[in-house]
N, C-alpha and C positions, 0 to 999 in steps of 0.2 A: 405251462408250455412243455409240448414233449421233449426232453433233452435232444433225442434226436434232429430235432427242426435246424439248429448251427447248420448242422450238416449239410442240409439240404436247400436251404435257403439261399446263399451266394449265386445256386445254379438256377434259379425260379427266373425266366422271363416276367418281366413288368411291361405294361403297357404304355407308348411312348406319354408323357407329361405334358400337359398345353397349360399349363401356368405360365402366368408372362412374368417372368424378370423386371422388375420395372426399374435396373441399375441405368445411369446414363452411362451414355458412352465413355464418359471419362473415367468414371466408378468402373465398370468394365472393363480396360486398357489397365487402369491400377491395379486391380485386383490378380489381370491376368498374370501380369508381369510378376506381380509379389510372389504369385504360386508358383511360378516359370524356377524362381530361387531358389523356394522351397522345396519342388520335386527334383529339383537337381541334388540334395541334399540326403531325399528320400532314397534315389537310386544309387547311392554308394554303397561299398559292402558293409559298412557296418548297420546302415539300418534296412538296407535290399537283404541282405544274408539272413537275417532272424524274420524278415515278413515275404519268406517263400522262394527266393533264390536259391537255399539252401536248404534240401527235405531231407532231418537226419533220420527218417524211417522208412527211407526205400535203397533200394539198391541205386548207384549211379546219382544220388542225388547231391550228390557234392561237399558231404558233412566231414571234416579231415578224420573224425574220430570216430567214421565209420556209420553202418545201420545199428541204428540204434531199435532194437527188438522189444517192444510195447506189448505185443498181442499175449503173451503169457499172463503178464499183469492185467492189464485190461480185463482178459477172460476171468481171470478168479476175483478179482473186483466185482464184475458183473453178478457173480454170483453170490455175491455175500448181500448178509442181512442190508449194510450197512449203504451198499447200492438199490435197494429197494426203499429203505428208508428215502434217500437220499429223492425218488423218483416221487414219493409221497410229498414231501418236501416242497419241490419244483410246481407240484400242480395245487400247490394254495391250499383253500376249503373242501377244494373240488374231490368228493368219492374216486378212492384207486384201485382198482382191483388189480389180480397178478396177470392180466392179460395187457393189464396198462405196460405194468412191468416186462413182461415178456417183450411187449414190443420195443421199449428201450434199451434193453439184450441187443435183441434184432438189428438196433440201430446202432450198436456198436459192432456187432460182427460184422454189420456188411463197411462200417469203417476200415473197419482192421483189414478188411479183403480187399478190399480199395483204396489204397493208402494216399492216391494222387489227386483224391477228392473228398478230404477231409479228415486225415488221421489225426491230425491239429486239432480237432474241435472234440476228438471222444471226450468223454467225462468234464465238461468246460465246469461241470459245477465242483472238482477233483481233482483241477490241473494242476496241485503239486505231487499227488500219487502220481498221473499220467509222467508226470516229466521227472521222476524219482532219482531215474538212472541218469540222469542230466547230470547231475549235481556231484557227478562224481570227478569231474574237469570244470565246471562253471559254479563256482560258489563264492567270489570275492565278495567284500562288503562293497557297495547299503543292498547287494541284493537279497530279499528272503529267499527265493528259491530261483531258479533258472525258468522259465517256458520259453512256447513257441505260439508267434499269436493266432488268431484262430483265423483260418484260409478267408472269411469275409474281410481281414486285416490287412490283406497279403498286398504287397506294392510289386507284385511279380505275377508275370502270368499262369493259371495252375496248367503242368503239364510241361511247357516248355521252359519257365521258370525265367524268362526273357522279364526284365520290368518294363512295369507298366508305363503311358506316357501324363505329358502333365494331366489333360483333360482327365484321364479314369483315376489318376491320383488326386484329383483337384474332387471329382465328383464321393471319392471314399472319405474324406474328409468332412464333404456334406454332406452327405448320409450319416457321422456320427455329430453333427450340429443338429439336425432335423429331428433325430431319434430323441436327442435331447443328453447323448453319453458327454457332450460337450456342451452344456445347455446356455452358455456364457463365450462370448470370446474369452473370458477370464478363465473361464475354466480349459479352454483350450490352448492357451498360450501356457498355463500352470502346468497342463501336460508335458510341453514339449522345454521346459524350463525346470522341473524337477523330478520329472516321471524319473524312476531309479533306471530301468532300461535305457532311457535316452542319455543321461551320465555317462552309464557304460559304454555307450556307444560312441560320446564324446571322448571320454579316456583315451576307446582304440583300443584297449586291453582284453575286446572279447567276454569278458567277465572269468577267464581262465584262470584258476587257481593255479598250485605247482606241477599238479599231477597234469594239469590241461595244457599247461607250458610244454611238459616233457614231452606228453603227446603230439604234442605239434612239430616240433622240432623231429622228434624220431619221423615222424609222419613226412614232413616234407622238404625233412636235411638243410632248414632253414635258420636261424637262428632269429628266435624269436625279439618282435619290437611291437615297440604302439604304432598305432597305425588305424587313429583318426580320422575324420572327415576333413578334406582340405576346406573346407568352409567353417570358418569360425563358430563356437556357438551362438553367440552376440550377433552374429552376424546370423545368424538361422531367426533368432528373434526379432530381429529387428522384419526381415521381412513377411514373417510371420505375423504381427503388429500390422503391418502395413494390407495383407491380405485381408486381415479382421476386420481395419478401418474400414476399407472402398466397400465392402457386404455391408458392411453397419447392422443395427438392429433389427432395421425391418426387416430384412431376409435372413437373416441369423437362424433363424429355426424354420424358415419356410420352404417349400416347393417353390419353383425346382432344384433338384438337385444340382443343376448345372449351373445354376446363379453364381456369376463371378468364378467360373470356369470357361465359358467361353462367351464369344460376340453374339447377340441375339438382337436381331433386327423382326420390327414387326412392322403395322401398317394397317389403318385402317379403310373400309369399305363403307360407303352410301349408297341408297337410291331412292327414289322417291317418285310419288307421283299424286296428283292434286286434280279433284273434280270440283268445280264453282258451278253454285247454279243463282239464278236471279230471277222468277216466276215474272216477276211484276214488265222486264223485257225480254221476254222469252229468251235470255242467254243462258248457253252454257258452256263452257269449256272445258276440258279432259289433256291432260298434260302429262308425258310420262318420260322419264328422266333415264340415259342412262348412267349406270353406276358411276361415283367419284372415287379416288383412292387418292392417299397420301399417308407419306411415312409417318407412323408410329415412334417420336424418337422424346425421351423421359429427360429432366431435368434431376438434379441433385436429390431433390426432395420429392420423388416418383412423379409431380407433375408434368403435362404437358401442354400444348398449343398446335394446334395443326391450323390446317385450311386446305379446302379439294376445291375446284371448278367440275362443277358440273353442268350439262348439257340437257338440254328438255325442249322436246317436239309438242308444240300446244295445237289442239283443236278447236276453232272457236267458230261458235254458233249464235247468233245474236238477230232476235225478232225474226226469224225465220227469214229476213233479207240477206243478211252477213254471213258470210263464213270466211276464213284465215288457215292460214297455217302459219306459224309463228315456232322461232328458234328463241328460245329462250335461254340465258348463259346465267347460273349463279355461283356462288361462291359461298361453301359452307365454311363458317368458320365451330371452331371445337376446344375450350379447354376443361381440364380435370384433372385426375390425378388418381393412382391406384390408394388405398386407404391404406392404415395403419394392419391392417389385418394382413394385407398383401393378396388377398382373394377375392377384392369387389375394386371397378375400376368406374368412377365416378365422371360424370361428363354435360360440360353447358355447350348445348349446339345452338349455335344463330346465325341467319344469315346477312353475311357479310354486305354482298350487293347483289344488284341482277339488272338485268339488262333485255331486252327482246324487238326481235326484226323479224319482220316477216312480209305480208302484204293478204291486205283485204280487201275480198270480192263483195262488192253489196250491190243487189239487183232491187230496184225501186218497184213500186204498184205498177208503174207505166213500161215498166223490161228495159228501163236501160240500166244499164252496168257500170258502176264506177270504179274502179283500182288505186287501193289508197296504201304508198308504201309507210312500212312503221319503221321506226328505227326510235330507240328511247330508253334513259333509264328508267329502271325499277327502283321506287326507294323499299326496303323491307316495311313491309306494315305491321300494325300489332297484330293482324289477323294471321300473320304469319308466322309467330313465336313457334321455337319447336320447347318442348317442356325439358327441362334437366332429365336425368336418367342416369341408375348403375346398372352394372349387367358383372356377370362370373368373369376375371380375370383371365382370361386363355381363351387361344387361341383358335379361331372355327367358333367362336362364342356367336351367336347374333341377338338382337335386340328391334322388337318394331314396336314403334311407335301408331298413335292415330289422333289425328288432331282435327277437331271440328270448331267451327267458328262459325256466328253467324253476326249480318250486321244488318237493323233492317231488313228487307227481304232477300237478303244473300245470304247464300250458305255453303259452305265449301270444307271438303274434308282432305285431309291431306295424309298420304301414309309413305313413313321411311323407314327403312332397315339398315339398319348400322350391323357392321360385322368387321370382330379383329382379327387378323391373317397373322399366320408366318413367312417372313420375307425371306427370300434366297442368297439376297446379296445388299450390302451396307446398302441406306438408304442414303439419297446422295442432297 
């Protein structure tokens, strides 16, 4: 990978995600809440101030101990054997020429030149040369060296340096479960339970040595203290724990990122429509349904259960005497459940009941006309089964079906299309 890529990657538009969450509501509401605790934990200065609050390599950025000036180092790094190495390295098996090199130069100067988009990330394979001069105020123990995390890290917004809210902090979190940097809740609670920065941050001490003390104090005529998160750290893990549970495993590593960051309502679509024919008395009828919908709402264990009524206008044609028009009313019922994979969303559709009124014109050999009203259940027949079926988890997905039956001399095909939406507002 080009070292350069850190850099520029943060700022890359992605295309919106139509992967369905299939958290229930409940699991959602917990999860949100858990992270609600968490990002308030995040936006304190001790862990806001080292993830972009605070940028010690610009002017104005708010570091007490000043701009801290990289670009010297940086430049004569870049040029040494030991940075080309270093570029060999990074790109595996894969052939490097010095044009490779060159452009990861490149990729550092225009850092250095633009310091408010991405001076954090030059040399990430380096970053205890990059942050050398660090360490001349920040070197307490268990740290081995001081950094700054790399701007895709940042709980602050780049520029204005405002933090970020829970949602874009809930979603940077999932982004490093998906990547796999957190491949375990385990491994993500272990982070934030003995990563040596987060310590530090628990302390309140800055990680400032004597000389960082002095500076502080001379700097802002203060007399230096700890000066912690007011939220326990016990208490960061516990709701930490509790964010992990409501996601669980199956979305632990999956798209979207926004799973268990915010409320996702969905909703499925039907329609359908059915032609019968019968040779032996000249019938036929043509039936065509408009669309049904009903919420889209998951259980514990991503299953679900719906039901839509649906509406269908029938044609009937029968021994070239009869004709009708008929309302027909059914009831799809649906259940299934998104798999273990979290990317195929499994489904038994059948119908429920049905029903139809209408009234039928039948004109005899001799012309006269009789009018016969219908009103009557439908029981579902077997000819009516719709087949099981999965289709791609997300949203705008659709799925058609075709089903043919025949019994004796009847034969009838029937086609639905099933589609998952994104809903605008809680389904009720």
């Amino acid at each position: 990978m080009d070292p350069g890529s850190d850099i520029i990657a943060p700022f890359q538009q992605s295309k919106p995600d139509k992967t369905i969450c299939a958290l229930s509501e409940k699991q959602e509401q917990e999860a949100i809440e858990a992270f609600h605790h968490l990002a308030t934990v995040f936006r304190e200065p001790r862990c806001l101030n080292c993830h972009g609050s605070v940028n010690p390599f610009v002017e104005g950025g708010g570091h007490v101990g000043g701009v801290i000036n990289i670009n010297e180092t940086l430049q004569q790094y870049s040029r040494s054997q030991s940075f080309a190495n270093a570029v060999r390295e990074s790109r595996g098996g894969m052939s490097t020429t010095d044009q490779d090199v060159q452009q990861a130069r490149d990729a550092i100067e225009h850092a250095v030149s633009h310091p408010d988009t991405g001076d954090a990330d030059i040399g990430s394979s380096n970053r205890d040369l990059v942050f050398l001069s660090c360490q001349q105020c920040h070197s307490v123990p268990p740290l081995p060296r001081w950094r700054v995390p790399m701007v895709k890290n940042w709980f602050a917004h780049i520029g204005s340096r405002q933090p970020k809210g829970d949602e874009q902090l809930c979603e940077l979190m999932r982004a490093h479960t998906i990547t796999g940097d957190f491949a375990t809740p385990a491994d993500f609670l272990n982070h934030l339970d003995h990563e040596d920065f987060v310590m530090i941050g628990f302390k309140g001490n800055r990680g400032l040595n004597d000389n960082g003390i002095l500076t502080y104090e001379d700097v802002t005529k203060k007399t230096f203290r700890l000066e912690p998160p007011s939220m326990p750290h016990g208490e960061m893990m516990k709701w930490a724990k509790a964010w992990a549970e409501a996601i669980g495993d199956r979305y632990w590593n999956k798209r979207p990122k926004d799973c268990g960051c915010k409320p996702h309502r969905y909703g499925m679509r039907a329609q359908w429509n059915n032609i019968y024919r019968d040779p032996e008395i000249s019938a036929f009828l043509n039936t065509k349904a408009t669309p049904g919908h009903a919420p889209l709402v998951f259980n514990d264990d991503a299953s679900f259960k719906l039901q839509m009524d649906m509406v269908a206008q029938e044609q009937a044609f029968v021994a070239g005497e009869c004709r009708g028009n008929l309302t027909l009313k059914h009831a799809l019922s649906i259940e299934g459940n998104v798999d273990e994979s979290a990317e195929r969303l499994r489904a038994k559709p059948r119908w429920a009941w049905a029903s139809a009124e209408g009234i039928m014109v039948c004109t005899d050999r001799r012309g006269r006309t009789t009018y016969k009203q219908i009103k009557m259940p439908m029981d579902p027949t077997p000819s009516s089964r719709i087949p099981e079926f999965d289709m791609a988890a997300q949203t705008d997905e659709t799925k058609e079906l075709k089903v043919e039956w025949n019994q004796g001399s009847q034969h009838g095909e029937t086609f639905i299309k099933f589609e998952l939406m994104q809903e605008t507002e809680q389904a009720k």
